[in-house]
N, C-alpha and C positions, 0 to 999 in steps of 0.2 A: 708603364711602371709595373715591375713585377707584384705578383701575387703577397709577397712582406716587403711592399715595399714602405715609402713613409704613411700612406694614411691608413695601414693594414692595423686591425686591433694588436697584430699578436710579431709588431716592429717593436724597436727599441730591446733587442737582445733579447725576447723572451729566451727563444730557444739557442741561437750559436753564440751570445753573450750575456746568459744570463745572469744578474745581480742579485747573490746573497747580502745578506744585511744582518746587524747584529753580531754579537762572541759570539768565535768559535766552537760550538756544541751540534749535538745530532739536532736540534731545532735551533730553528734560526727563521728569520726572514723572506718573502720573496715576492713579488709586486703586493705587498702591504699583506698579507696572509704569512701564519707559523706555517712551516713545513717540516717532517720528518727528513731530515737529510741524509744523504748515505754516496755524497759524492765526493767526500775530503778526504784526503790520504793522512789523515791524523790516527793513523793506527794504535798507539797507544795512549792517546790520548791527553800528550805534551802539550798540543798546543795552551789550551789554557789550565796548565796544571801549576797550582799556587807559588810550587818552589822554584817553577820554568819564571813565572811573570816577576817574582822578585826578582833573581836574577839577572833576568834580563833588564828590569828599572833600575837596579845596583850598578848593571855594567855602564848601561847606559848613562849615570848621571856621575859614575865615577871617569868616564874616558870619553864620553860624548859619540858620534857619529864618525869621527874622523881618523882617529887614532885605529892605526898607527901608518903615516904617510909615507906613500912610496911602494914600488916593489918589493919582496922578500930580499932579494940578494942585494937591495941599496938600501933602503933605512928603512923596509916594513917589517922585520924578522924581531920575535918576540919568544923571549922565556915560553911563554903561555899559549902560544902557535905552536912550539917544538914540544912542549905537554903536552897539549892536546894532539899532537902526531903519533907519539910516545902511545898514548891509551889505547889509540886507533887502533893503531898495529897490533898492539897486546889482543885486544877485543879479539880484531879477527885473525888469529894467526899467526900472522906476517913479521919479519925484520922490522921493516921499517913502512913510513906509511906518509905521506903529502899530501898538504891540503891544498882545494883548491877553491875558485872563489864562484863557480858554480857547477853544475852538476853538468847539463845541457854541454855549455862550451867547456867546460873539465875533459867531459872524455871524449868529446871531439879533438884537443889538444893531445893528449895522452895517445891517442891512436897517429895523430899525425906525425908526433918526435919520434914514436917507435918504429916508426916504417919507413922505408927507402926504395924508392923505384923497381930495386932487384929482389923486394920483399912479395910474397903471395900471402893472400889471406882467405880464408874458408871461414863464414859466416851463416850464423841460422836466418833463414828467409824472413822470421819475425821480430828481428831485433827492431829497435825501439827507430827511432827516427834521427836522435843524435848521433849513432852508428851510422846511419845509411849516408849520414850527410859527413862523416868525418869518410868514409871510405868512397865518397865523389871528389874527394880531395886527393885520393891516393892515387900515385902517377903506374903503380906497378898494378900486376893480375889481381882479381878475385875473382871468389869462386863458392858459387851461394848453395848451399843444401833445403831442402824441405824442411820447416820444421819439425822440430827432433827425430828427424828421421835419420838414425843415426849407419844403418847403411848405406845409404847417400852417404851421407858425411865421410864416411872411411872413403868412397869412391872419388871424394873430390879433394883427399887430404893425397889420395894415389897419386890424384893429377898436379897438386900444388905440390908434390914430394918431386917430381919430375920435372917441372917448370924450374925448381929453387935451384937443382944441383946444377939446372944451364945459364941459370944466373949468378949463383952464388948469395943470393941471397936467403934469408930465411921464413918461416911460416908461424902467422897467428889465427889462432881460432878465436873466433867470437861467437860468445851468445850470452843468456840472460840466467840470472838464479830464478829470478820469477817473473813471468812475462807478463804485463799489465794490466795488458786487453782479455787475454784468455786465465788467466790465473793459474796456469800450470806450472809447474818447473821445466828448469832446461834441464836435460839430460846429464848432468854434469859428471857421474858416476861412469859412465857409456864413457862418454869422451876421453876422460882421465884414462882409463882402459886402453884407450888407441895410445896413448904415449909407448905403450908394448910395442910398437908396430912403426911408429911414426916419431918424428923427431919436431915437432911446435911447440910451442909458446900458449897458452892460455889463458883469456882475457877473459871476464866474469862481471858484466853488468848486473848487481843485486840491489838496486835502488829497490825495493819490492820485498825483499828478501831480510837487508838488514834490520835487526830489531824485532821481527818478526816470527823469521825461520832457524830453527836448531833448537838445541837442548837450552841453551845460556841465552838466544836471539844472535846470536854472532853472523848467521846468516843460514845461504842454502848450502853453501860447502859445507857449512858444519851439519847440517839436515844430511846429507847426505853422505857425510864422514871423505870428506875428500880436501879437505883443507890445504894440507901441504902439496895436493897435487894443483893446483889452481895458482898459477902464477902469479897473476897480477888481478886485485880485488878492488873493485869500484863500486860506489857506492855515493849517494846525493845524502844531504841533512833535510831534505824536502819532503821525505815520507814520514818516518818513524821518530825522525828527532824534530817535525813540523817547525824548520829554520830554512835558514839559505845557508850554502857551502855543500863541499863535496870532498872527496876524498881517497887517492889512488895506494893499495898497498901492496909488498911484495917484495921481493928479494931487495936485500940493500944496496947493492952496484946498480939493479934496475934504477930504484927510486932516486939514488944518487943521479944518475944519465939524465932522468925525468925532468928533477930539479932545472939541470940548467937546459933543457932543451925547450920545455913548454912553453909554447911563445905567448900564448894567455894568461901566463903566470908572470914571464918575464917582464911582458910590457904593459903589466896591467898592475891597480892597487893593491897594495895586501888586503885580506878579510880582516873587516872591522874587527876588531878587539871586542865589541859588545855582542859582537854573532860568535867570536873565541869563545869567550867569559861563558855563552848562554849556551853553544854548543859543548862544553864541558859537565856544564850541571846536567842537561839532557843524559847524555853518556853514562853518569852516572847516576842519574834515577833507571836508565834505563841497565845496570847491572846492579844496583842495587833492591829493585822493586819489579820483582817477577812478577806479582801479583798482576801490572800492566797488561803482560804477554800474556798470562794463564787467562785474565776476562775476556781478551780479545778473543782468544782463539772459544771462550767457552760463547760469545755471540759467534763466530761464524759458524761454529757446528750447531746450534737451534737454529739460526738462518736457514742453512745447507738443509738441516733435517725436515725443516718448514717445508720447505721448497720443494724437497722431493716427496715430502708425503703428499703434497699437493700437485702431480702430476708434472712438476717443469723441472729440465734440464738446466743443467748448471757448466756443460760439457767435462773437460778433462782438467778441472779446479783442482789443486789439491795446494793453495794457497788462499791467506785470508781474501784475494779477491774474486770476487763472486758473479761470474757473466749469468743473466737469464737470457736463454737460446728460447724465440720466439719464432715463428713465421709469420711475413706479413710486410707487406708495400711499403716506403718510403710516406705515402700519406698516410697509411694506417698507422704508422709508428709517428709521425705528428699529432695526430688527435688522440693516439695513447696516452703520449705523453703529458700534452694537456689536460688531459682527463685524470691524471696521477695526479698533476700536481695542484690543480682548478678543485675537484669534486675529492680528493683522498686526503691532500695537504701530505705525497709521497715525491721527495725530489732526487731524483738517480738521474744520472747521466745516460743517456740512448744511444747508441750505437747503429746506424745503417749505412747503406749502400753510399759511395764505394770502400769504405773501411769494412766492410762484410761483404757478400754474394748477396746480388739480388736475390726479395725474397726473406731475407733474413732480417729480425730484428735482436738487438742483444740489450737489456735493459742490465746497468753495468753496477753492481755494488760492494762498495768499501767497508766493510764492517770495522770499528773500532772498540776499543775496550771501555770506554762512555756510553756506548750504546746500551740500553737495559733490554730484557729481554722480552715487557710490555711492546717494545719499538718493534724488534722482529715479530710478535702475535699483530700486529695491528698491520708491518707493511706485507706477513703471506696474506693475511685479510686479503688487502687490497689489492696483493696481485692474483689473487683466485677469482676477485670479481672483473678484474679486467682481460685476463683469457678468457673467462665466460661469454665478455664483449666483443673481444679479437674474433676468436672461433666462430660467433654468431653475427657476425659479419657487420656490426652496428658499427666500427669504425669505419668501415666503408664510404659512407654516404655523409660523413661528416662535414660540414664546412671546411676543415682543415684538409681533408684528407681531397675535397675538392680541388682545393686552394693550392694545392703540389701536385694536382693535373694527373690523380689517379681515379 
């Protein structure tokens, strides 16, 4: 029996499933101790916001769980689906805009109706996992760049400009508004730029981005004023609007194609009416109540400032999500981590090896606009005294750090 296995104190999901407890708030629960949480993507703070919980009991006891049955194009298709499509669009951009009934399998479908054997695709090497799994699905070329390294990227948009004219088919680029793990943006300004040069299609994963990023939170095209050049705009209700559903938008002959081509759309339920109903009030607390976005962004900037007045890297962040770039073994980053959440009552997400280089630890956090700014003085506290323990090697010799055979 391995070292967590069943009789190990620290089985039962501490660390790869561990169990919050309690509302959604920066403290919550976690094997029967409060914890400072900083690992929810409730970025503005929807999840339990008073007019979200009506709403959503409203929808709920007015249409129940089931409403409205069926696919869209057979009996699920609703006034208040096509509203809520309607806003989307407006929000960010776009013509037109469809919903979908999750984010994960959304744009895994969305990438598979758009593309055809004789189609090439040019992708950032860090896009998200639902990308890498919708393009193992894809029968024709790709063609993966560094991230944002956008001279790579011109070099392999050469090579997919070459491949297409002997096919006949054509070329999508993929990548992220704001990439999860490292919290930086995709280059989306760079890219649009190649359109000068190059003739693709451009696909904008901004799960991360919307609600978030820009002047209005429309997203990172609008952060980075390139909206009309950005084709096709995806986006999950999973972050910023703290729901389920998702949402593709973009030219209206696109969307229209979409419609009837998405085979997870086609042969699956319509979105409940009470995730409609509650994702429309979200939408519009989140256009109507800046104040959300203005708090958030004013906790990640004391975080960030924390952080680096206190000697740690954040690397190439310039989104509310917040990587702490550490060094240090795969055990060392287990009895860190316990040692966060056991002796600080600080629960973030860790990050190592193989999702990083050996070597590297990333302690990963979410800042939200609920967060007060006692939360960030109290977790640089705690992480100034735990590099002090990294660095002086005490995580070392830890039981845990035993226990992972370092």
């Amino acid at each position: 029996m391995g070292p967590l296995g069943k009789h190990s104190k620290y089985s039962d999901g501490y660390f790869m499933f561990p169990k919050l407890e309690g509302e959604i708030a920066p403290r919550m629960m976690f094997q029967g101790k409060e914890v400072l949480t900083w690992s929810l993507n409730n970025y503005l703070g929807l999840a339990n916001h008073p007019e979200v919980r009506k709403a959503d009991a409203d929808a709920a006891a007015k249409w129940g769980a089931a409403y409205p049955m069926g696919a869209r194009m057979m009996s699920g298709q609703t006034n208040l689906h096509e509203k809520l499509e309607d806003e989307l669009a407006k929000f960010v951009g776009k013509e037109k805009a469809y919903l979908l009934n999750y984010g994960y399998q959304g744009i895994m479908s969305v990438i598979d109706a758009l593309l055809d054997r004789k189609d090439v695709v040019v992708y950032d090497s860090e896009c998200h996992a639902c990308i890498i799994d919708a393009l193992r699905m894809h029968m024709g070329k790709r063609y993966v760049f560094p991230h944002n390294d956008i001279d790579n990227c011109e070099k392999q948009l050469e090579r997919a400009t070459k491949l297409a004219a002997e096919t006949g088919g054509g070329i999508l680029l993929i990548t992220e508004g704001v990439f999860g793990m490292t919290g930086d943006q995709g280059k989306l300004k760079e890219i649009c730029a190649l359109k000068n040069k190059f003739d693709f299609r451009l696909l904008v994963d901004d799960a991360h981005g919307f609600g978030t990023m820009g002047k209005t939170g429309a997203g990172t095209h609008e952060e980075q004023g390139v909206i009309d050049e950005v084709d096709l705009y995806f986006s999950t209700f999973a972050k910023s609007m703290a729901s389920i559903g998702a949402f593709i938008a973009g030219n209206e002959k696109v969307i229209h194609y979409l419609r009837f081509n998405m085979r997870s759309q086609i042969f699956a339920k319509s979105l409940p009416m009470l995730l409609v109903e509650g994702a429309l009030k979200r939408l519009e607390l989140l256009q109507t109540k800046p104040e959300l976005k203005d708090n958030l962004w004013k906790i990640v900037n004391a975080l960030r400032d924390g952080l680096h007045n206190n000697g740690f890297s954040t690397g190439k962040s310039n989104s509310p999500v917040t990587p702490v770039v550490l060094n240090g073994t795969v055990g060392e980053a287990a009895a860190l981590s316990h040692d966060l959440r056991e002796n600080y009552g600080i629960f973030c997400s860790v990050v190592i090896y193989p999702v990083v280089p050996k070597g590297m630890i990333i302690l990963r956090l979410i800042p939200t606009s609920v967060h007060t700014l006692s939360d960030v003085e109290e977790t640089v506290k705690a992480f100034a005294e735990i590099k002090e323990k990294l660095t002086s090697g005490i995580y070392k010799n830890s039981e845990l750090a035993i226990s992972f055979g370092e």
